[in-house]
VOPAGU-2260 file (C-alpha; in pm, 1 decimal, decimal comma):
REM VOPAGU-2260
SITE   aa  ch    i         X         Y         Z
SITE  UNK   A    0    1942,1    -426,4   -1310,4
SITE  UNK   A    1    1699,5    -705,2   -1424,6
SITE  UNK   A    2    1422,4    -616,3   -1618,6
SITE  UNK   A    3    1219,2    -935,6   -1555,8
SITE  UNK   A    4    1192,8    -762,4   -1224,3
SITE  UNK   A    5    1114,4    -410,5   -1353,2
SITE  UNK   A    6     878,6    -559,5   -1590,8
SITE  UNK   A    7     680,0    -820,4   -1298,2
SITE  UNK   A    8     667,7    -474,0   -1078,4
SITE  UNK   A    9     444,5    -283,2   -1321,1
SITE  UNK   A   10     253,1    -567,1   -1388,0
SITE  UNK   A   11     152,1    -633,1   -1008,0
SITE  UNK   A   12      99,1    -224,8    -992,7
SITE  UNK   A   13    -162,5    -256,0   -1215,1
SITE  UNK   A   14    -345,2    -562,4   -1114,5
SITE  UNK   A   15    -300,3    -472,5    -742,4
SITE  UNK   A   16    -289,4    -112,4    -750,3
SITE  UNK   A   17     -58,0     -67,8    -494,9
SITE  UNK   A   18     326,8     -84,8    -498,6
SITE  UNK   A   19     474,8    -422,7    -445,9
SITE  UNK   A   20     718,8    -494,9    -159,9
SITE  UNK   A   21    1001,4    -763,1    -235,7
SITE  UNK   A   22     805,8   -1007,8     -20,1
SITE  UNK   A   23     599,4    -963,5    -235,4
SITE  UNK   A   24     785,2   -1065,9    -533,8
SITE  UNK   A   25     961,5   -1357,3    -331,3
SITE  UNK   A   26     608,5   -1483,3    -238,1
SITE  UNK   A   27     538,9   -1487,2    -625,2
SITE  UNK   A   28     844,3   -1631,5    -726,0
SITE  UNK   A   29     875,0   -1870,3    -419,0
SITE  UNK   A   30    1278,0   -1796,0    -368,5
SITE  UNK   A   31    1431,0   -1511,3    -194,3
SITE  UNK   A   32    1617,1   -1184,8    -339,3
SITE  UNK   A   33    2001,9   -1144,2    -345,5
SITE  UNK   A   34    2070,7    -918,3     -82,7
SITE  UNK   A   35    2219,1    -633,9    -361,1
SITE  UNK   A   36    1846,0    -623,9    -477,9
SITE  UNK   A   37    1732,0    -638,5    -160,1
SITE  UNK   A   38    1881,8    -357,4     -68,8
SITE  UNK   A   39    1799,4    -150,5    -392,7
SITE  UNK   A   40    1412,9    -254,4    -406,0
SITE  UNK   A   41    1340,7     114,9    -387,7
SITE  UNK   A   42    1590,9     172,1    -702,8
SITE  UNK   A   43    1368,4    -130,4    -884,9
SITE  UNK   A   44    1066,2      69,1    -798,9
SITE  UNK   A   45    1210,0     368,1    -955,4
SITE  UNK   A   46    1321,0     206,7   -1226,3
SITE  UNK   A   47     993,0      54,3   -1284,4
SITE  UNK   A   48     853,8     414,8   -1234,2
SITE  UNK   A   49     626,9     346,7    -973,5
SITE  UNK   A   50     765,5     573,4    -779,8
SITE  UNK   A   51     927,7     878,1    -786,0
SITE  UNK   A   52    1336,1     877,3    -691,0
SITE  UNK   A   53    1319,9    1181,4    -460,9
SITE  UNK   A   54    1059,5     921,7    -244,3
SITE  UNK   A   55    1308,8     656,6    -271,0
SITE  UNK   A   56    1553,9     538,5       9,2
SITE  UNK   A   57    1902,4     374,6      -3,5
SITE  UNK   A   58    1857,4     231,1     399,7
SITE  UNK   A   59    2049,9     -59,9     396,8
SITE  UNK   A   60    1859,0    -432,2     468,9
SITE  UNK   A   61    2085,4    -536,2     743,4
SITE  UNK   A   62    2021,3    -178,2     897,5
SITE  UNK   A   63    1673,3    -244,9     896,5
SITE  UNK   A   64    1712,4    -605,0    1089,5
SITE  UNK   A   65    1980,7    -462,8    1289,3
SITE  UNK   A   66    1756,9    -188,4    1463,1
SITE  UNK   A   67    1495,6    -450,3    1526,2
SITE  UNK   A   68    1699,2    -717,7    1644,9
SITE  UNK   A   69    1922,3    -457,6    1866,3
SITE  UNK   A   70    1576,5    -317,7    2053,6
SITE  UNK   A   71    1472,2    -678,7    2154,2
SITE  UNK   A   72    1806,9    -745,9    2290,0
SITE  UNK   A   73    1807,2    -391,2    2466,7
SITE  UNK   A   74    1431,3    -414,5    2616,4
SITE  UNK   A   75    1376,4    -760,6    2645,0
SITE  UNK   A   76    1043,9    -708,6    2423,5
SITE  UNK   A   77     902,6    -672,2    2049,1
SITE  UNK   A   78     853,5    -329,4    1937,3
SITE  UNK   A   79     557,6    -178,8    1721,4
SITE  UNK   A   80     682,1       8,6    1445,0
SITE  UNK   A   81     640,1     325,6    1589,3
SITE  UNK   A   82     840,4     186,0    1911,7
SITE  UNK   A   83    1142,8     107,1    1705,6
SITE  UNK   A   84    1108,6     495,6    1546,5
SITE  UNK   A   85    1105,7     638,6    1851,3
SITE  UNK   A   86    1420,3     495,5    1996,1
SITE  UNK   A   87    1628,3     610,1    1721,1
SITE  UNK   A   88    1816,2     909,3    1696,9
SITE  UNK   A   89    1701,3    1113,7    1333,7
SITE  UNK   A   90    1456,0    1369,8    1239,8
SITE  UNK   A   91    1097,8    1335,7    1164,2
SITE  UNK   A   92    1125,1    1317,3     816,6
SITE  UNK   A   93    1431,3    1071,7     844,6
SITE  UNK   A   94    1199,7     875,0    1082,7
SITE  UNK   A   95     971,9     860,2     868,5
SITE  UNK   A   96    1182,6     710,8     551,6
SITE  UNK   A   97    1265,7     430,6     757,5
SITE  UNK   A   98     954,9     362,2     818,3
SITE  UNK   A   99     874,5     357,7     465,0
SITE  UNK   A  100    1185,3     139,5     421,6
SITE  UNK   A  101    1034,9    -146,9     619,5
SITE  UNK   A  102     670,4    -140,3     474,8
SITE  UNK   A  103     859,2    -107,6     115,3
SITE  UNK   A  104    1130,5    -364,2     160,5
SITE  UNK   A  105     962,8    -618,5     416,5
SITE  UNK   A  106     552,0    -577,9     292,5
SITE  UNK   A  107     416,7    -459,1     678,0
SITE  UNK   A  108     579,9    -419,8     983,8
SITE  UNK   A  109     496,3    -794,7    1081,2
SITE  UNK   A  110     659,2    -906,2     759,9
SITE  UNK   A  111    1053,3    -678,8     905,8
SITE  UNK   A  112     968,5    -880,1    1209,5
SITE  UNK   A  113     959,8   -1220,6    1071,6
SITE  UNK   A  114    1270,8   -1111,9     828,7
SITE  UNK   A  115    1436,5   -1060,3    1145,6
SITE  UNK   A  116    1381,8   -1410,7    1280,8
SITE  UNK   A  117    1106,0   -1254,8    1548,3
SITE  UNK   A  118     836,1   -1526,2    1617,4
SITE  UNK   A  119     468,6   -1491,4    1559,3
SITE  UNK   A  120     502,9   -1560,0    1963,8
SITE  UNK   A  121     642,1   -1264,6    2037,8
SITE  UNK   A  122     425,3   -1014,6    1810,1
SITE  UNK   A  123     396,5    -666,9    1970,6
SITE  UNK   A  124      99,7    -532,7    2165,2
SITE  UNK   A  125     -50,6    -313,2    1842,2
SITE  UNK   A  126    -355,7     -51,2    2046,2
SITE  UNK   A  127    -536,7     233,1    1962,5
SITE  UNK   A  128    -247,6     473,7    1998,9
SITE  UNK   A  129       1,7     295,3    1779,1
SITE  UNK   A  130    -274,3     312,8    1490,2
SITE  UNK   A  131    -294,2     662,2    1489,9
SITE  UNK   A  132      10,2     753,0    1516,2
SITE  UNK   A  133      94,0     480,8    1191,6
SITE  UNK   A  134    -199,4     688,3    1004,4
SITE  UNK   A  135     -67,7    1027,3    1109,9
SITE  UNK   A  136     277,3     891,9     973,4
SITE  UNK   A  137     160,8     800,7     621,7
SITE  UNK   A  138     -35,8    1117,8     648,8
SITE  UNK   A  139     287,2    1279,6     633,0
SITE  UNK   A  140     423,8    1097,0     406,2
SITE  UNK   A  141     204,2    1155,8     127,5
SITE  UNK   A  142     175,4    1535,9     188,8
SITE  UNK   A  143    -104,1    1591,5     468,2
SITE  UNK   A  144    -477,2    1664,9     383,5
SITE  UNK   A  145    -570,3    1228,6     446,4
SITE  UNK   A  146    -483,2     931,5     365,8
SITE  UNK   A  147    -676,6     741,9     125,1
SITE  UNK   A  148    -718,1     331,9     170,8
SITE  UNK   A  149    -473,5     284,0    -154,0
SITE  UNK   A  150    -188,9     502,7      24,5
SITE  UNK   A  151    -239,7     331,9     383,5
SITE  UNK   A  152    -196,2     -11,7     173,8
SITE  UNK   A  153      92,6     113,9      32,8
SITE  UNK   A  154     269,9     300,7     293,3
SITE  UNK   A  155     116,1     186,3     619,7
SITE  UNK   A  156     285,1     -56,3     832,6
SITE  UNK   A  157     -49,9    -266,3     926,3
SITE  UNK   A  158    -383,0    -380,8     736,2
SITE  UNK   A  159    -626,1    -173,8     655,2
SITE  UNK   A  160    -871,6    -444,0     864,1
SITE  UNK   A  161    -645,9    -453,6    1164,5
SITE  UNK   A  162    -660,2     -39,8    1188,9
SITE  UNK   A  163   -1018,1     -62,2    1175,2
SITE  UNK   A  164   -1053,2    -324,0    1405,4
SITE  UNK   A  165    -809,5    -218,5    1660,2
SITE  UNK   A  166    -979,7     112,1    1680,9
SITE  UNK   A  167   -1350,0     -40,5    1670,2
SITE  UNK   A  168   -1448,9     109,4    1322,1
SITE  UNK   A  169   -1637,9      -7,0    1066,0
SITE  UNK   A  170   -1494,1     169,1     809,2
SITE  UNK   A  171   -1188,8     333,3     680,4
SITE  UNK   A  172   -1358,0     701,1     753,7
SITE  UNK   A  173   -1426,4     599,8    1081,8
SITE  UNK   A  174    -993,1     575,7    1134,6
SITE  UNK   A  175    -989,9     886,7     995,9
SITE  UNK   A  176   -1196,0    1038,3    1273,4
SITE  UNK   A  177    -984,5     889,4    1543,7
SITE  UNK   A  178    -627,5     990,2    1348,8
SITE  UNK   A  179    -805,7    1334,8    1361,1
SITE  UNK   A  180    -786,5    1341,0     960,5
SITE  UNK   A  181    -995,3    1469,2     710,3
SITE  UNK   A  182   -1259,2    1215,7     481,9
SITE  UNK   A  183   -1085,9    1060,8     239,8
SITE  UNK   A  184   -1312,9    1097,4     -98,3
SITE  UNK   A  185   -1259,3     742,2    -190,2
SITE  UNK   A  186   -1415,6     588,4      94,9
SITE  UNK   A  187   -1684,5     509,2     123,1
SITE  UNK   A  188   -1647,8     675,9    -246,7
SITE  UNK   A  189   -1917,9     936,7    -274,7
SITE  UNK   A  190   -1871,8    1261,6    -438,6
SITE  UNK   A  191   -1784,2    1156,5    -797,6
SITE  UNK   A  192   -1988,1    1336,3   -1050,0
SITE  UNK   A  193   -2037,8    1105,1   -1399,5
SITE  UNK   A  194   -1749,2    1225,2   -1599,3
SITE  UNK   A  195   -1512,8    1156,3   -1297,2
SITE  UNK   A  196   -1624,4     761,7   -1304,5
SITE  UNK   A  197   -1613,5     704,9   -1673,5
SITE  UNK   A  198   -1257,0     842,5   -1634,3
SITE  UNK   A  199   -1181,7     589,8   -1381,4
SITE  UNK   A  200   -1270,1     303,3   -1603,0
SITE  UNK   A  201   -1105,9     442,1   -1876,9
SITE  UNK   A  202    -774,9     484,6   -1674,7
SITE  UNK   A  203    -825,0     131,1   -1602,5
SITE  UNK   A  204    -923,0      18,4   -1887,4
SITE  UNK   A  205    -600,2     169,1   -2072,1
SITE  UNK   A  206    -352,8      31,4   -1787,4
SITE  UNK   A  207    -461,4    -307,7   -1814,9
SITE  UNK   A  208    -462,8    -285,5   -2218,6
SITE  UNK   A  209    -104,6    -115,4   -2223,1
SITE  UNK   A  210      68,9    -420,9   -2000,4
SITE  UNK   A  211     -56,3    -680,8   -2226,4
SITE  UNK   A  212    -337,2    -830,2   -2028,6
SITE  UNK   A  213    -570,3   -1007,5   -2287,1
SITE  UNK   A  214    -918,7    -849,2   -2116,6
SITE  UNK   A  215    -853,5    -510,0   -2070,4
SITE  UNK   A  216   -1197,6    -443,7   -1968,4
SITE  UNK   A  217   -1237,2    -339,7   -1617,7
SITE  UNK   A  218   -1442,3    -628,2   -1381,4
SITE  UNK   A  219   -1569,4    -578,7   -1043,3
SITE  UNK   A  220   -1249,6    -741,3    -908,3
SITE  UNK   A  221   -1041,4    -440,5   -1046,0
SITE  UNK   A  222   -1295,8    -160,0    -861,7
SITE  UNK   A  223   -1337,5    -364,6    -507,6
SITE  UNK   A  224   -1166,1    -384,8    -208,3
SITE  UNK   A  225    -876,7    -193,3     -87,9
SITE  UNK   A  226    -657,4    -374,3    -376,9
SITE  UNK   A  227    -862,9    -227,5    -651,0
SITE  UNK   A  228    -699,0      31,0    -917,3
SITE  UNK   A  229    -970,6     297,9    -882,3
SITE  UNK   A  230    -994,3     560,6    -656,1
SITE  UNK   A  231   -1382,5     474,5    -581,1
SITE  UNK   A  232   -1537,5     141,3    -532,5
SITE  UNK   A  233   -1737,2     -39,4    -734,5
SITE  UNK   A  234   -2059,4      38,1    -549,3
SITE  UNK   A  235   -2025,2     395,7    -629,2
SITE  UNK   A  236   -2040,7     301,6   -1036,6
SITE  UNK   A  237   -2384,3      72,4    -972,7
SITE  UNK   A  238   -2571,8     340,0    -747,8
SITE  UNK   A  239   -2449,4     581,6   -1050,9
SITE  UNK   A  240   -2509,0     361,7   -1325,8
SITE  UNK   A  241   -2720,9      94,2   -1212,6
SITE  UNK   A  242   -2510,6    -214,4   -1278,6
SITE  UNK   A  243   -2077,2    -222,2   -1390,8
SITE  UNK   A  244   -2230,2    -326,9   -1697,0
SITE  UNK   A  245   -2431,4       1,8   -1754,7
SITE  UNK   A  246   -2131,0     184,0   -1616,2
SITE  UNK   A  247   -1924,0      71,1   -1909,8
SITE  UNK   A  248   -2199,8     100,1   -2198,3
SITE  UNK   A  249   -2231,7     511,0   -2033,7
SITE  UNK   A  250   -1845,7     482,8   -2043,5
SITE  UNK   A  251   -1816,8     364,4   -2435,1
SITE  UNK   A  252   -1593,9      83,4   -2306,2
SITE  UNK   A  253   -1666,3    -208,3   -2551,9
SITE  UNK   A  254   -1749,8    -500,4   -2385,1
SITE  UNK   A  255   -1716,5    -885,2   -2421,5
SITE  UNK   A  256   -1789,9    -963,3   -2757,8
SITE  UNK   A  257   -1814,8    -608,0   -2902,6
């Protein structure tokens, strides 16, 4: 196993806050896995433990390309993900791993497509229905209750902005009503008491600090946007602290120059 790879899969875990696909990695490197890694990205993310081996998957790549490239050929169209699923024989819960397998080993389900030499052309009709049932899929996969924005980025097979604006939302709660799900507490990130934020930004703080980065102080790029590496936004630590800045004095962080 290489560690550079181990190694560059924490590192992106931490500044993304989400676990990294091997497009991912290609995209960073600019050349493309051997397939034996390919195939064992899951074992890499074990390795690199980001995630736990009972979650992980040994589905075979060319599997993967084979079931999409054998449904166009069958139906004369491009599936959505949850089209492909449902024309394979296998439990729920084996369903389900493959569709982890794709998001995990191809980034999205637009990413297995292209891997499988389908055309932007030729991109499936992705409605209402297809969204839900994608949410209600990663809802089962991390244990019911919801799905929080961080788990939908890492186990969902399309963007957080496409959901929303395939459904007509606003806002991540607002896919939640129409999956039928309960209110994720990290969006739009209310319900943190004091002690709960500094916490945050001490987890952060300590993450970034224990893989080397030279500013391990957390900046509003680390608590924003549905890549950040806290559970609320950053929003949530100004209307409880009144500025990041304040959030990190109240937090005993030192700061820039401290």
């Amino acid at each position: 196993m290489d560690d550079s790879i181990v190694k560059w899969i924490r590192g992106f875990v931490v500044e993304k806050g989400r676990l990294p696909s091997s497009v991912d990695y290609e995209h960073a490197h600019g050349d493309l896995l051997d397939d034996d890694i390919l195939t064992g990205w899951d074992e890499y993310l074990v390795e690199a433990e980001v995630l736990d081996a009972e979650r992980a998957n040994g589905v075979d790549s060319s599997d993967l390309i084979f079931f999409i490239i054998d449904y166009v050929e069958r139906e004369n169209s491009t599936p959505t993900l949850n089209e492909l699923l449902g024309a394979l024989n296998g439990s729920e819960e084996q369903l389900d791993r493959v569709g982890e397998a794709f998001v995990h080993r191809y980034g999205s389900w637009f990413g297995s497509l292209d891997a499988a030499g389908i055309t932007s052309k030729r991109e499936p009709d992705v409605d209402g229905n297809e969204i839900v049932t994608d949410v209600r899929r990663v809802n089962r996969v991390v244990g019911g209750g919801t799905v929080s924005t961080p788990e939908y980025i890492e186990y969902g097979a399309y963007a957080v902005g496409t959901a929303e604006s395939v459904l007509g939302v606003s806002s991540w709660g607002g896919v939640l009503d129409e999956a039928g799900l309960e209110q994720s507490t990290d969006y739009p990130g209310e319900g943190y008491s004091e002690q709960e934020l500094i916490s945050e930004l001490w987890r952060v703080y300590e993450l970034k600090r224990d893989y080397g980065m030279d500013d391990p102080v957390p900046k509003t790029a680390d608590l924003k946007g549905p890549d950040r590496l806290t559970n609320a936004e950053v929003e949530t630590f100004i209307r409880k602290f009144g500025s990041l800045a304040e959030s990190l004095e109240a937090a005993g962080i030192p700061q820039d120059g401290e």
